[in-house]
C-alpha positions as CSV (number, residue, x, y, z in Angstrom):
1,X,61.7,6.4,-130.2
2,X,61.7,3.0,-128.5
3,X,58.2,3.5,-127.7
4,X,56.4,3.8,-130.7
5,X,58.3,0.7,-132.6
6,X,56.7,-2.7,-132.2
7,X,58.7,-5.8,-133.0
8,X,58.4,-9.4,-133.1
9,X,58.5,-9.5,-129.0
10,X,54.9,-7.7,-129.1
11,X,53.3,-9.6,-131.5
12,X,54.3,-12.7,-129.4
13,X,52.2,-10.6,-126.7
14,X,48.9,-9.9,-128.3
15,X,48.5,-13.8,-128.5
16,X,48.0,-14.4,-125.3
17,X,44.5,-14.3,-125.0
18,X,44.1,-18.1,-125.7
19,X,41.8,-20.3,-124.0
20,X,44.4,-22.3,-120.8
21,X,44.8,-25.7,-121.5
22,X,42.6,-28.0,-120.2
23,X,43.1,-29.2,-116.3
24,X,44.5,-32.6,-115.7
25,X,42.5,-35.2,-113.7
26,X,43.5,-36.3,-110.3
27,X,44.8,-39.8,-111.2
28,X,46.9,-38.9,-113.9
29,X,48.0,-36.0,-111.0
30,X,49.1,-38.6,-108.5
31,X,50.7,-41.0,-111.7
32,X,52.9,-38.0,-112.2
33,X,53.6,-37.6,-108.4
34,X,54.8,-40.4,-107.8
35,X,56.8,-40.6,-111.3
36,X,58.8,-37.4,-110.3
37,X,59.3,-39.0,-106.8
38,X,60.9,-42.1,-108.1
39,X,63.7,-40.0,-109.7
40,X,64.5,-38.5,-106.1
41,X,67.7,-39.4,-104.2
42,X,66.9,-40.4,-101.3
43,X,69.7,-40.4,-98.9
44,X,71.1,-42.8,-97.1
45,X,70.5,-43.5,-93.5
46,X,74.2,-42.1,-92.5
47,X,73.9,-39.1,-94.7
48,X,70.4,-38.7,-93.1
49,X,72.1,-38.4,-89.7
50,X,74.9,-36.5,-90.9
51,X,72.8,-34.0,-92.4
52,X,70.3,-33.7,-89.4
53,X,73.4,-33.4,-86.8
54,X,75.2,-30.7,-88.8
55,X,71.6,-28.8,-88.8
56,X,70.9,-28.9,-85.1
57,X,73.9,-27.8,-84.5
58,X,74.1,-24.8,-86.6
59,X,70.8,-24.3,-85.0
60,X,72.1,-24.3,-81.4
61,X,75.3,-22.1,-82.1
62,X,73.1,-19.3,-84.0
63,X,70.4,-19.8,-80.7
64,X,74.0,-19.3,-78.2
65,X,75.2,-16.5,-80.4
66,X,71.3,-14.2,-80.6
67,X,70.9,-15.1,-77.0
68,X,74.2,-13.9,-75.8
69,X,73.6,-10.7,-78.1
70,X,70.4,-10.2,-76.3
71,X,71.7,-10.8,-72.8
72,X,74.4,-8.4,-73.6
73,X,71.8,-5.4,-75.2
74,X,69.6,-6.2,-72.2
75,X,72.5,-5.4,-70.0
76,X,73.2,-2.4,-71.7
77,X,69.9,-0.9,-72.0
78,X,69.3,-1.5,-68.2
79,X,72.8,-0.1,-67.4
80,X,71.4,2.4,-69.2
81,X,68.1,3.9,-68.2
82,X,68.9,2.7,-64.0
């Protein structure tokens, strides 16, 4: 059965009882930080605005669309029970 063989995927398991590795300091924390943040694209002040306008505006259409589907059930359910 499947069960009872071991292979090399368990013995990988049983050495997991080591020690973690030992915590880096603060300073070599924020070095890191700020080394990841320098490969960032940042994007450009028209792309910025772009971005930002197409995301309000997906916000606004999906606020229209759940409040007219509320305004609709609310009609309903008073239609309804009245």
């Amino acid at each position: 059965m499947a069960t009872e063989t071991r292979g090399e995927a368990a013995a990988k398991d049983e050495g997991r009882d080591k020690p973690a590795s030992k915590r880096t300091g603060p300073a070599l924390f924020v070095r890191q930080v700020v080394a990841e943040l320098r490969k960032v694209i940042w994007p450009t002040r028209r792309e910025l605005i772009t971005y930002t306008t197409v995301s309000l505006v997906f916000v606004l259409v999906m606020v229209a669309l759940v409040s007219g589907v509320d305004w609709v059930l609310q009609k309903g359910v008073l239609a309804l029970f009245t």
